[in-house]
N, CA, C and O atoms as a Tripos MOL2 file, in Angstrom:
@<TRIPOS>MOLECULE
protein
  260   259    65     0     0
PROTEIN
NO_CHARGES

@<TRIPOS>ATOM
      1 N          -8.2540  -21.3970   -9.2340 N.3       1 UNK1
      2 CA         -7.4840  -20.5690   -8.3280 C.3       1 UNK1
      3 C          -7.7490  -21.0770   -6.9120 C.2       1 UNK1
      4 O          -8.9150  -21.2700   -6.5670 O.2       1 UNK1
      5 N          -6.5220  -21.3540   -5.8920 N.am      2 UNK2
      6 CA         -7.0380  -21.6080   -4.8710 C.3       2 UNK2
      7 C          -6.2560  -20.7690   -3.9450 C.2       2 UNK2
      8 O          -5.3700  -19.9490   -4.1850 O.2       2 UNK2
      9 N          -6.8670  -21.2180   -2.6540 N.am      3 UNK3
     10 CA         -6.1730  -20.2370   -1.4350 C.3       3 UNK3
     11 C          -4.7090  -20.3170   -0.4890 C.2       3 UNK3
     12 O          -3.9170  -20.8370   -1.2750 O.2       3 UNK3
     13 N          -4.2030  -20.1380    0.3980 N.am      4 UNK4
     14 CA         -3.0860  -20.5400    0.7950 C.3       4 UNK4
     15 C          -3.4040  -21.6890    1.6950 C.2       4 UNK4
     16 O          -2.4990  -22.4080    2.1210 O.2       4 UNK4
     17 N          -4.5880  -21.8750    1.9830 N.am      5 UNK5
     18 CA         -5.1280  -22.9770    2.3660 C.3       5 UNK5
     19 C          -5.7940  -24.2750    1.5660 C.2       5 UNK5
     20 O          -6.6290  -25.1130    1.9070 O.2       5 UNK5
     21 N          -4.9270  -24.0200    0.1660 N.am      6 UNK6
     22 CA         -5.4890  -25.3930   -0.6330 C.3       6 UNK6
     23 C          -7.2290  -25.1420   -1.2160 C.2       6 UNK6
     24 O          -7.6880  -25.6730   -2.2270 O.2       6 UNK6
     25 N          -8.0620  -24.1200   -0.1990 N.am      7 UNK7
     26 CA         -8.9560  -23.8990   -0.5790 C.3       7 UNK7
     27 C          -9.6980  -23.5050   -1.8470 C.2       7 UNK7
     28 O          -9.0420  -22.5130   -2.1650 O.2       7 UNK7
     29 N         -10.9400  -23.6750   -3.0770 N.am      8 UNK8
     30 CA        -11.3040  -22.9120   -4.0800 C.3       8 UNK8
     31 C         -11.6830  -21.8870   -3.9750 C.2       8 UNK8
     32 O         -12.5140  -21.9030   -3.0670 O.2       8 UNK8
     33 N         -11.5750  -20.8710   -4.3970 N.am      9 UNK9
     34 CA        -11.4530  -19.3550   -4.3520 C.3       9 UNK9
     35 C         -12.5040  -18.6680   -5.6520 C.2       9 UNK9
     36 O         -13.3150  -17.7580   -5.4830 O.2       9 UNK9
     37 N         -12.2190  -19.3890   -6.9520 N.am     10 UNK10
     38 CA        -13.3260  -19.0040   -8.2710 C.3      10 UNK10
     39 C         -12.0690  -19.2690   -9.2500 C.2      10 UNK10
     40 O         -10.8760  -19.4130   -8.9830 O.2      10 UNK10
     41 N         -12.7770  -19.2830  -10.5010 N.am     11 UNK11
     42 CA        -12.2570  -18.7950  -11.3700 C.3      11 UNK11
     43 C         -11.1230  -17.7120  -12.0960 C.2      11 UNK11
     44 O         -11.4760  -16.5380  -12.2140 O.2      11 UNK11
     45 N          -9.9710  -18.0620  -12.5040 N.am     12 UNK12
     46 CA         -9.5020  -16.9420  -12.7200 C.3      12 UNK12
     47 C          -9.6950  -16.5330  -13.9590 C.2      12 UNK12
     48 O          -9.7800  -17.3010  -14.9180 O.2      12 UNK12
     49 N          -9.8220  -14.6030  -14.0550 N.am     13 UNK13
     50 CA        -10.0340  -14.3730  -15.0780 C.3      13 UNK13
     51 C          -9.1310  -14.0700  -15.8840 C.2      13 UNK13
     52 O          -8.0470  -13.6940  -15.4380 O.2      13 UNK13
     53 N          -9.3660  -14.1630  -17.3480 N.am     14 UNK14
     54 CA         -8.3050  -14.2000  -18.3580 C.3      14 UNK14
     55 C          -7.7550  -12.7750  -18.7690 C.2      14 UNK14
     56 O          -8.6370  -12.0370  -19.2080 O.2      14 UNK14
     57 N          -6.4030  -12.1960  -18.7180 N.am     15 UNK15
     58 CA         -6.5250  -10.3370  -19.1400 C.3      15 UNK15
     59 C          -6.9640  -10.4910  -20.7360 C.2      15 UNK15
     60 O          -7.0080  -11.4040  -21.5600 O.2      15 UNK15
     61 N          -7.3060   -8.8720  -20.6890 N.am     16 UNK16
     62 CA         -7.3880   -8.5470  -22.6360 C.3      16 UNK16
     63 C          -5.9050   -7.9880  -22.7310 C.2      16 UNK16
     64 O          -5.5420   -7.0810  -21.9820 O.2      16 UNK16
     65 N          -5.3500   -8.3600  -23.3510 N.am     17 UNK17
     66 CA         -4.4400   -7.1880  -23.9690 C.3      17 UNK17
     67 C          -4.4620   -6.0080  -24.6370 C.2      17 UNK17
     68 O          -3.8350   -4.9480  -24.6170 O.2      17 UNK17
     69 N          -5.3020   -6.4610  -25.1930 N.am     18 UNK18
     70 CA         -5.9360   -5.6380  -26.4740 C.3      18 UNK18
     71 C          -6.3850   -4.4870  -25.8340 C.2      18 UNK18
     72 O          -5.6470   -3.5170  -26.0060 O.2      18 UNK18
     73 N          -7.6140   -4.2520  -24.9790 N.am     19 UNK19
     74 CA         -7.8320   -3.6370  -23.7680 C.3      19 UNK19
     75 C          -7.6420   -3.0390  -22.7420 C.2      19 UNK19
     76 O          -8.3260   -2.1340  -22.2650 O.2      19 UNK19
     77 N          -6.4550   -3.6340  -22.2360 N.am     20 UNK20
     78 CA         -4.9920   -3.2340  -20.9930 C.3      20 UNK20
     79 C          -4.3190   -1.9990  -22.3610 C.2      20 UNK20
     80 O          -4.3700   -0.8180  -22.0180 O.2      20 UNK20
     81 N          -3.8910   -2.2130  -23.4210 N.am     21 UNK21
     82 CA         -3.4110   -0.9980  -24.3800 C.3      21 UNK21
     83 C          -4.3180   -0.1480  -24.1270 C.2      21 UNK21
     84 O          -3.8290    0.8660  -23.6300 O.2      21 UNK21
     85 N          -5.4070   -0.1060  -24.2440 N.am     22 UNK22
     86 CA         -6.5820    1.1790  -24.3320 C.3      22 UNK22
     87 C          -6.7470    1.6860  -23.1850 C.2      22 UNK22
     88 O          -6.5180    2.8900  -23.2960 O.2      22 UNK22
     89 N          -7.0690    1.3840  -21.9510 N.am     23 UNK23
     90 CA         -7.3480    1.6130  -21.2010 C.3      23 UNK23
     91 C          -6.9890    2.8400  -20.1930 C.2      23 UNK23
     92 O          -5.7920    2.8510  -19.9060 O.2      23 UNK23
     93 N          -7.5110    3.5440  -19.7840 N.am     24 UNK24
     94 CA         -7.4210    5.3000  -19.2550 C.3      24 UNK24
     95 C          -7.0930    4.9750  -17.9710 C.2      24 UNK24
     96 O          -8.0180    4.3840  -17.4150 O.2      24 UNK24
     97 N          -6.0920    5.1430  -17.2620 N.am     25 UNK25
     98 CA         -5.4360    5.1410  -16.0070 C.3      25 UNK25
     99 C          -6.0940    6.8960  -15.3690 C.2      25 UNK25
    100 O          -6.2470    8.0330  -15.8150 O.2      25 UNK25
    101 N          -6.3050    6.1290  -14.0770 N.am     26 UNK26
    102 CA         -7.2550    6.9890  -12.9290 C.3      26 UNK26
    103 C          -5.9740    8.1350  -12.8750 C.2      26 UNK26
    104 O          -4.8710    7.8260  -12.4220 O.2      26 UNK26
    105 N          -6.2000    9.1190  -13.2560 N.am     27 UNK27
    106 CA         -5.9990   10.4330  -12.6130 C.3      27 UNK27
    107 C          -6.0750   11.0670  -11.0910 C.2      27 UNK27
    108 O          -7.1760   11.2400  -10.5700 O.2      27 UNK27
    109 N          -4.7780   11.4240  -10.3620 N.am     28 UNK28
    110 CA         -5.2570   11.2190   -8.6980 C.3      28 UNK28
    111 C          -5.8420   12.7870   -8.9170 C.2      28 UNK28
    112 O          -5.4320   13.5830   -9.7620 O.2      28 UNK28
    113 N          -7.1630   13.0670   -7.6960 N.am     29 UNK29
    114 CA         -7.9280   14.4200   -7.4430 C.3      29 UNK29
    115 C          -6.7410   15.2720   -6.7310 C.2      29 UNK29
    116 O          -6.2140   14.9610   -5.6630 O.2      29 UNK29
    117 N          -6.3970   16.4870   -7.5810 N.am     30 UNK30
    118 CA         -5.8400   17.7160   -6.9880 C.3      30 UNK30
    119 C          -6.9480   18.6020   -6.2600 C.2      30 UNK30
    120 O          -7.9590   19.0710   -6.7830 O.2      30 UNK30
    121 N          -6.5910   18.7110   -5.1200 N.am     31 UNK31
    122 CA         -7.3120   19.3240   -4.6060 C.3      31 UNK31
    123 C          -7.0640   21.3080   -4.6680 C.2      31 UNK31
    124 O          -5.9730   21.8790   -4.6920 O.2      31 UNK31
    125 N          -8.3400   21.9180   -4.6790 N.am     32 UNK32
    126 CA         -7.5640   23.3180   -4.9390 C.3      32 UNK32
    127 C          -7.4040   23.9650   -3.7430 C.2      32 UNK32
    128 O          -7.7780   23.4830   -2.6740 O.2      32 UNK32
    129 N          -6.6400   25.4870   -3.9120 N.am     33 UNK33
    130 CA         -6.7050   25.9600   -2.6430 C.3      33 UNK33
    131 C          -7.6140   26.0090   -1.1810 C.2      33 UNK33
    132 O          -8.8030   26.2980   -1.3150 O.2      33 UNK33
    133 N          -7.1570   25.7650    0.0720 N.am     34 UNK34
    134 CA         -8.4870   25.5840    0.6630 C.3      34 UNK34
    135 C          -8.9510   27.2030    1.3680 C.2      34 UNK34
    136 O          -8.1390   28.0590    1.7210 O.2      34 UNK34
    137 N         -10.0420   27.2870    1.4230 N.am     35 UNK35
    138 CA        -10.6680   28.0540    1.8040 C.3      35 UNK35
    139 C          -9.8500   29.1560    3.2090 C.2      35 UNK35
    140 O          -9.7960   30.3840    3.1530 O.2      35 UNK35
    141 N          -9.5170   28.6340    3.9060 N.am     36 UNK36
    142 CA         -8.9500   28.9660    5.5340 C.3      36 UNK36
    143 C          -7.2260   29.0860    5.4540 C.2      36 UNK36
    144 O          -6.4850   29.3390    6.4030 O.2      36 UNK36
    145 N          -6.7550   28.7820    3.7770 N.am     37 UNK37
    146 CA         -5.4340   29.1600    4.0390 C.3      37 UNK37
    147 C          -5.2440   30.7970    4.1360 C.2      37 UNK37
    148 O          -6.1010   31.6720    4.0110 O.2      37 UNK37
    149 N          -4.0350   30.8980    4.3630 N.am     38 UNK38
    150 CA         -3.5510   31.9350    5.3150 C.3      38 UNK38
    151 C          -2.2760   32.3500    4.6570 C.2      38 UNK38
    152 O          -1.2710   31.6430    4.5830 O.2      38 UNK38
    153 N          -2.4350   33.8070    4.0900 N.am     39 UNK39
    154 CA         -1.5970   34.7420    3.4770 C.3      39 UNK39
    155 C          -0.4360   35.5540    4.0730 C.2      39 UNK39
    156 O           0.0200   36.5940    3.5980 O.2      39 UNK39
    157 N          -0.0440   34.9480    5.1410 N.am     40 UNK40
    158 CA          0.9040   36.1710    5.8830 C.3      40 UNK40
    159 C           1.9650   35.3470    6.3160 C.2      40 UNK40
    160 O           1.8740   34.1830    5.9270 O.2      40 UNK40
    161 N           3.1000   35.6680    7.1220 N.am     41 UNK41
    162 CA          4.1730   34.8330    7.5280 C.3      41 UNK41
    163 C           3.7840   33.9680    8.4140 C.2      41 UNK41
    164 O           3.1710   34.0860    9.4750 O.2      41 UNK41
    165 N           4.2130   33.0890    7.8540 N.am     42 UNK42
    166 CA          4.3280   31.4000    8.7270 C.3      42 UNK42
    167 C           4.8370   31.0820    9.8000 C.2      42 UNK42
    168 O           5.3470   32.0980   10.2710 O.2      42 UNK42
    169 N           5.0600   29.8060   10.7830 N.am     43 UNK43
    170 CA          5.4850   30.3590   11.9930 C.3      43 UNK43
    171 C           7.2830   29.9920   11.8880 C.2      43 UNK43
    172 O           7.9190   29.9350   12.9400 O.2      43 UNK43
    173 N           8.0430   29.7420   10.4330 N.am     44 UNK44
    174 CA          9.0910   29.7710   10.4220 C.3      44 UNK44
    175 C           9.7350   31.1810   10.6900 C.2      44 UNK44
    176 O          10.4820   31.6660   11.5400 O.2      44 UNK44
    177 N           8.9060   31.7200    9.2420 N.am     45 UNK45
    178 CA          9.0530   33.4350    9.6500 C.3      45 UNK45
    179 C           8.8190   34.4680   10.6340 C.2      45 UNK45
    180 O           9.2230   35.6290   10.6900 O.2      45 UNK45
    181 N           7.7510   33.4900   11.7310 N.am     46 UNK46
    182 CA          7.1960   34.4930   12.8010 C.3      46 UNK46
    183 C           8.9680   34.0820   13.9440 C.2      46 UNK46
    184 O           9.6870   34.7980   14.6410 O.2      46 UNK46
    185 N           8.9880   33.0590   13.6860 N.am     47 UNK47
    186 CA         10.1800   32.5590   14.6840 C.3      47 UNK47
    187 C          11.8090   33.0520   14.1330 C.2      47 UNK47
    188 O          12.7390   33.1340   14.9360 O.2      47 UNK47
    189 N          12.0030   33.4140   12.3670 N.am     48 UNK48
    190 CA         13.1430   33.9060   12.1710 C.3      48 UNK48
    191 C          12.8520   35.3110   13.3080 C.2      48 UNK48
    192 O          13.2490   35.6540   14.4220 O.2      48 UNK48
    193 N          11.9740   35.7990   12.3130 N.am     49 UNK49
    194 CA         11.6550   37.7450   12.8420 C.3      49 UNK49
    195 C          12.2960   37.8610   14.6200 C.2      49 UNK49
    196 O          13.2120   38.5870   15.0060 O.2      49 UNK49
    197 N          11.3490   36.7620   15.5660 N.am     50 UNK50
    198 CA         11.6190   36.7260   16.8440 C.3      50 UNK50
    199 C          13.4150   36.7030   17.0170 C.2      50 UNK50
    200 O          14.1070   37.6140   17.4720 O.2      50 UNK50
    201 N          13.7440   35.7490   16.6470 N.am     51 UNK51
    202 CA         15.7350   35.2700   16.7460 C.3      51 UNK51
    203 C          16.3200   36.3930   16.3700 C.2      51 UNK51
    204 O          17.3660   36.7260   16.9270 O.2      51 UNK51
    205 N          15.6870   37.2830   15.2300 N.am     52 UNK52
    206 CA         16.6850   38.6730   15.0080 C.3      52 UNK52
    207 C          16.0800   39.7890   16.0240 C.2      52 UNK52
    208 O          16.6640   40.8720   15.9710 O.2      52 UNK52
    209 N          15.2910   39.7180   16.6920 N.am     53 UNK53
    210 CA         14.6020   40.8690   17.6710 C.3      53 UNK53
    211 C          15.7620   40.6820   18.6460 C.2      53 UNK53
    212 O          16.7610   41.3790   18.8250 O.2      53 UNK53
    213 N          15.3230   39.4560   19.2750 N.am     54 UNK54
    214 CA         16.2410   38.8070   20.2800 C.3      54 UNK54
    215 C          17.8730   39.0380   20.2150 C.2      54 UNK54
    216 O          18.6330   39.4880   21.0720 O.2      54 UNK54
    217 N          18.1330   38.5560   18.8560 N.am     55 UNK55
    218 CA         19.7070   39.0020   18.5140 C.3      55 UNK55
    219 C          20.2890   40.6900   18.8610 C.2      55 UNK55
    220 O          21.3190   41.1400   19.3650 O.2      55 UNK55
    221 N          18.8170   41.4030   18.2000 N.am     56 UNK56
    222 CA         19.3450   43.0210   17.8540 C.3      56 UNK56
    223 C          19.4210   43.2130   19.7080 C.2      56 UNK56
    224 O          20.0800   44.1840   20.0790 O.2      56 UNK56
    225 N          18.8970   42.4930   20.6190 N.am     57 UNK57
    226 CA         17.8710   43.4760   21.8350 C.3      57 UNK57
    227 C          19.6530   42.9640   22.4310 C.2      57 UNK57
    228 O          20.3280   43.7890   23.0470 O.2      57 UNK57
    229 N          20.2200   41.4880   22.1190 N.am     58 UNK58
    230 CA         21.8530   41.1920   23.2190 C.3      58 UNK58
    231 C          22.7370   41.8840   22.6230 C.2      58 UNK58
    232 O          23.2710   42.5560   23.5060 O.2      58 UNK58
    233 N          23.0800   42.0530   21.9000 N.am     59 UNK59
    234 CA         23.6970   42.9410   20.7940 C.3      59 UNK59
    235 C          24.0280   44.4800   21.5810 C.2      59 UNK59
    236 O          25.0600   45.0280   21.9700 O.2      59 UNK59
    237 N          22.4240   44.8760   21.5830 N.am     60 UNK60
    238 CA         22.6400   46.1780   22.1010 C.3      60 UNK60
    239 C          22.7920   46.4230   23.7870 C.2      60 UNK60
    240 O          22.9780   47.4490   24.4400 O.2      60 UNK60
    241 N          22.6230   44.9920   24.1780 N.am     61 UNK61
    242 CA         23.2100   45.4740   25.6020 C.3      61 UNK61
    243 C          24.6160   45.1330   25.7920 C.2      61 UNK61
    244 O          25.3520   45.6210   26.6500 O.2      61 UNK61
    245 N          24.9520   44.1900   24.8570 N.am     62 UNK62
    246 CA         26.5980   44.1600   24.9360 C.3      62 UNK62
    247 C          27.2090   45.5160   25.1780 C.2      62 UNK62
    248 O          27.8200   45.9480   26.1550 O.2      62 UNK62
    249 N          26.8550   46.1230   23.9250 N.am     63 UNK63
    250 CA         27.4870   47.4000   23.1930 C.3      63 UNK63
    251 C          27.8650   48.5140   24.4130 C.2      63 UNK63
    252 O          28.7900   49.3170   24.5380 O.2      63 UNK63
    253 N          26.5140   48.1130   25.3810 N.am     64 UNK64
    254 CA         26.2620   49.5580   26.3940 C.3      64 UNK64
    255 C          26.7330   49.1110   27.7720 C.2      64 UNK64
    256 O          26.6450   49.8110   28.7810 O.2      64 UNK64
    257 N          27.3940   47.5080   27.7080 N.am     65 UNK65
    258 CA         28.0180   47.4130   28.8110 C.3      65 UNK65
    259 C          29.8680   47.5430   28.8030 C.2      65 UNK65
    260 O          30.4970   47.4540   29.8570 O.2      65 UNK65
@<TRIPOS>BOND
     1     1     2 1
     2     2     3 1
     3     3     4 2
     4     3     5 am
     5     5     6 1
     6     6     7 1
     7     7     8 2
     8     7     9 am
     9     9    10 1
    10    10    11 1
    11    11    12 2
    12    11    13 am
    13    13    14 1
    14    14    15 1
    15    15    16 2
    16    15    17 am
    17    17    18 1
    18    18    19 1
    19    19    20 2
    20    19    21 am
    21    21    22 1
    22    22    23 1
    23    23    24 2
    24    23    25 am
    25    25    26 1
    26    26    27 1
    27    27    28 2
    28    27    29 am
    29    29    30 1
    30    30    31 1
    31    31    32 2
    32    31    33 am
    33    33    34 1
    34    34    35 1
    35    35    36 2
    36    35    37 am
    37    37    38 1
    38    38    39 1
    39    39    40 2
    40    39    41 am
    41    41    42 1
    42    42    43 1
    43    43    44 2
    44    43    45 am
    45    45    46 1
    46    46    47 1
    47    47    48 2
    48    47    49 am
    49    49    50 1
    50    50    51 1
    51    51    52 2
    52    51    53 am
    53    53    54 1
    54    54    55 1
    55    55    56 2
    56    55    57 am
    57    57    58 1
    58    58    59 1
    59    59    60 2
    60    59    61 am
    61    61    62 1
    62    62    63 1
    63    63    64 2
    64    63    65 am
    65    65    66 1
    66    66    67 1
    67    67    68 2
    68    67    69 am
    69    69    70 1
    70    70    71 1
    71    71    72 2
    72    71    73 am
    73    73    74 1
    74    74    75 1
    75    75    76 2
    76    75    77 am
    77    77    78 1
    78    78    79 1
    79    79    80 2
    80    79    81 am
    81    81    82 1
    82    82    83 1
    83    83    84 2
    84    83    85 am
    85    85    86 1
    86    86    87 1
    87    87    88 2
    88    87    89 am
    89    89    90 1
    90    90    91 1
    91    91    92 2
    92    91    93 am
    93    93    94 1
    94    94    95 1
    95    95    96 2
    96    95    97 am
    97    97    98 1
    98    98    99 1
    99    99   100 2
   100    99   101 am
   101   101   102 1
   102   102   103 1
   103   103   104 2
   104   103   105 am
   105   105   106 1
   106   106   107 1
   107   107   108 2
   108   107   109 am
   109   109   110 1
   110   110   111 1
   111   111   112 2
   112   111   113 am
   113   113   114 1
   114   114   115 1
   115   115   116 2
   116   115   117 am
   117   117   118 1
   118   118   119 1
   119   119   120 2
   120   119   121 am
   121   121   122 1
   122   122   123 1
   123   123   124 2
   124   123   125 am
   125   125   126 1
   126   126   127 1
   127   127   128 2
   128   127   129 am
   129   129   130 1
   130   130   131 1
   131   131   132 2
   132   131   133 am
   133   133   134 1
   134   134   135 1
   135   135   136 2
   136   135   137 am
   137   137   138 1
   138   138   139 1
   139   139   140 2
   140   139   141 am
   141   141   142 1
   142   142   143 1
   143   143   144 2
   144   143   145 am
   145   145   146 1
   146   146   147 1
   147   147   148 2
   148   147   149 am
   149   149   150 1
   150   150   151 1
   151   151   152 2
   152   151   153 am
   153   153   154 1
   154   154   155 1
   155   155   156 2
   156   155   157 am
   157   157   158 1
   158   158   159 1
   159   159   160 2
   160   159   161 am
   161   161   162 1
   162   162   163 1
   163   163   164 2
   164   163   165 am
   165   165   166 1
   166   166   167 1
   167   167   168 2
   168   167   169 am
   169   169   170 1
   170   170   171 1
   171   171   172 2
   172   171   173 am
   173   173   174 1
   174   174   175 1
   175   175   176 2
   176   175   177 am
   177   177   178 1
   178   178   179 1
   179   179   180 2
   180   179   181 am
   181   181   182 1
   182   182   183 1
   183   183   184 2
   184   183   185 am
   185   185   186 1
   186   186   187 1
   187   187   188 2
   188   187   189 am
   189   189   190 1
   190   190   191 1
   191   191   192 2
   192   191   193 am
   193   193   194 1
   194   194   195 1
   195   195   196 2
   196   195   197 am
   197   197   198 1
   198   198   199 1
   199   199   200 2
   200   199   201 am
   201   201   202 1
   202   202   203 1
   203   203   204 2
   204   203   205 am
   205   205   206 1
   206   206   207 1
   207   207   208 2
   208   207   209 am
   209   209   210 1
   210   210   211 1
   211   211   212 2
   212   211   213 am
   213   213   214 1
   214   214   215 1
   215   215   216 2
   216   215   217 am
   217   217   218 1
   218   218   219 1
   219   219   220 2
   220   219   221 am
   221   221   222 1
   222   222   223 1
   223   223   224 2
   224   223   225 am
   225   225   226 1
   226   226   227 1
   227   227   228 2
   228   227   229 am
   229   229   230 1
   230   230   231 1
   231   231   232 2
   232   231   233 am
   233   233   234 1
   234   234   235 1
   235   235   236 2
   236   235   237 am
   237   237   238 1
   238   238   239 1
   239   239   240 2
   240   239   241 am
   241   241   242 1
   242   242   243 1
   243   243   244 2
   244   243   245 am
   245   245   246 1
   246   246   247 1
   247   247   248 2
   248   247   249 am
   249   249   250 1
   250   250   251 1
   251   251   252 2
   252   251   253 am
   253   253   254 1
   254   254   255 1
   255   255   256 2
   256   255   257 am
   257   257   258 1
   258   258   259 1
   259   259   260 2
@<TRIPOS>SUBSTRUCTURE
     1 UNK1         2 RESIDUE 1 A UNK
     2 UNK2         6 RESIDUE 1 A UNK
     3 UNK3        10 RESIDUE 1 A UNK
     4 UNK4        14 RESIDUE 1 A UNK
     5 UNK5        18 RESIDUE 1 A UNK
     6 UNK6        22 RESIDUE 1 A UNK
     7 UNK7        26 RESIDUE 1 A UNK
     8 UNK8        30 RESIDUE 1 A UNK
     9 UNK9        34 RESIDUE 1 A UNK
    10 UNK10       38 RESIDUE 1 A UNK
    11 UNK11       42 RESIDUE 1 A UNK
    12 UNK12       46 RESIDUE 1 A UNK
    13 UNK13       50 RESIDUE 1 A UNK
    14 UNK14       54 RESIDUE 1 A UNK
    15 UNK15       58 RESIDUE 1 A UNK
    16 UNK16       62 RESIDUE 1 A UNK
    17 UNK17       66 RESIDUE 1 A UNK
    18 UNK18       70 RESIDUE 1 A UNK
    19 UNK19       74 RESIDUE 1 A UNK
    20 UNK20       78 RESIDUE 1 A UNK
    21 UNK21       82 RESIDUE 1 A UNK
    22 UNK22       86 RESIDUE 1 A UNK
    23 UNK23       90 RESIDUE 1 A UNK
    24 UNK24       94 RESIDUE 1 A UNK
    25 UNK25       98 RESIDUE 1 A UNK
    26 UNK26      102 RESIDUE 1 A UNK
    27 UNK27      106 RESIDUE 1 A UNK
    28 UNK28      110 RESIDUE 1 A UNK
    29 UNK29      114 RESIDUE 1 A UNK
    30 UNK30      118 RESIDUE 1 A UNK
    31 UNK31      122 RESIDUE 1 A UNK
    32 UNK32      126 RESIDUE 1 A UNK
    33 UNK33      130 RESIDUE 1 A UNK
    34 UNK34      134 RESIDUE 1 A UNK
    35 UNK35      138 RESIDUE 1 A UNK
    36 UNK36      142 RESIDUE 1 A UNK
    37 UNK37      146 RESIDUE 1 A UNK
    38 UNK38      150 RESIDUE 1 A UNK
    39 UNK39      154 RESIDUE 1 A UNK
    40 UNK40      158 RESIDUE 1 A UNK
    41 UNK41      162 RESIDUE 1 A UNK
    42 UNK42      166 RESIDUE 1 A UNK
    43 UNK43      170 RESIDUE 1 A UNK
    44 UNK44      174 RESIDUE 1 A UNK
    45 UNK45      178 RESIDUE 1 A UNK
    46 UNK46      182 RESIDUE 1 A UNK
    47 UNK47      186 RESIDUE 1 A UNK
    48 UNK48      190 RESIDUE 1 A UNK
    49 UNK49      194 RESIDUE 1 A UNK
    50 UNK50      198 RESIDUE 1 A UNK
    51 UNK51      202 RESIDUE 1 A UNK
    52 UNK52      206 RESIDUE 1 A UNK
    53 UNK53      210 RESIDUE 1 A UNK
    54 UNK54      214 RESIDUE 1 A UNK
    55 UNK55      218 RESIDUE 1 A UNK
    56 UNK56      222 RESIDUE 1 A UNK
    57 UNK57      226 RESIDUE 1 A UNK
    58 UNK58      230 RESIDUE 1 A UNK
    59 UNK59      234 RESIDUE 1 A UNK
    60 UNK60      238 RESIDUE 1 A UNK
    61 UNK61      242 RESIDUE 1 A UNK
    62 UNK62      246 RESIDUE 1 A UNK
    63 UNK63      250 RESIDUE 1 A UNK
    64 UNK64      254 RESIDUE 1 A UNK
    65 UNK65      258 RESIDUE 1 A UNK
């Protein structure tokens, strides 16, 4: 085996086949819930809630002008 520089690099090694069939592929780590998550509305929901406050508050001054 050599390098892109013509250089020797080692030996290459030969696959098993036989082996590559058997062989147990790495499982990626799920991580579980973390500790510091947070059960209540998010800041999509903190920001809908705000847009309909806002909506109800022009709304009602339309109405009364």
């Amino acid at each position: 085996m050599v390098s892109d520089q013509e250089q020797p690099v080692g030996k290459a090694t030969p696959l098993d086949a036989r082996a590559n069939l058997k062989r147990r592929r790495q499982q990626p780590i799920i991580p579980g819930p973390s500790p510091m998550a947070q059960t209540g509305p998010n800041a999509i929901e903190l920001a809908l809630q705000r847009q309909q406050v806002d909506w109800a508050l022009e709304t009602d001054s339309d109405a009364e002008a």
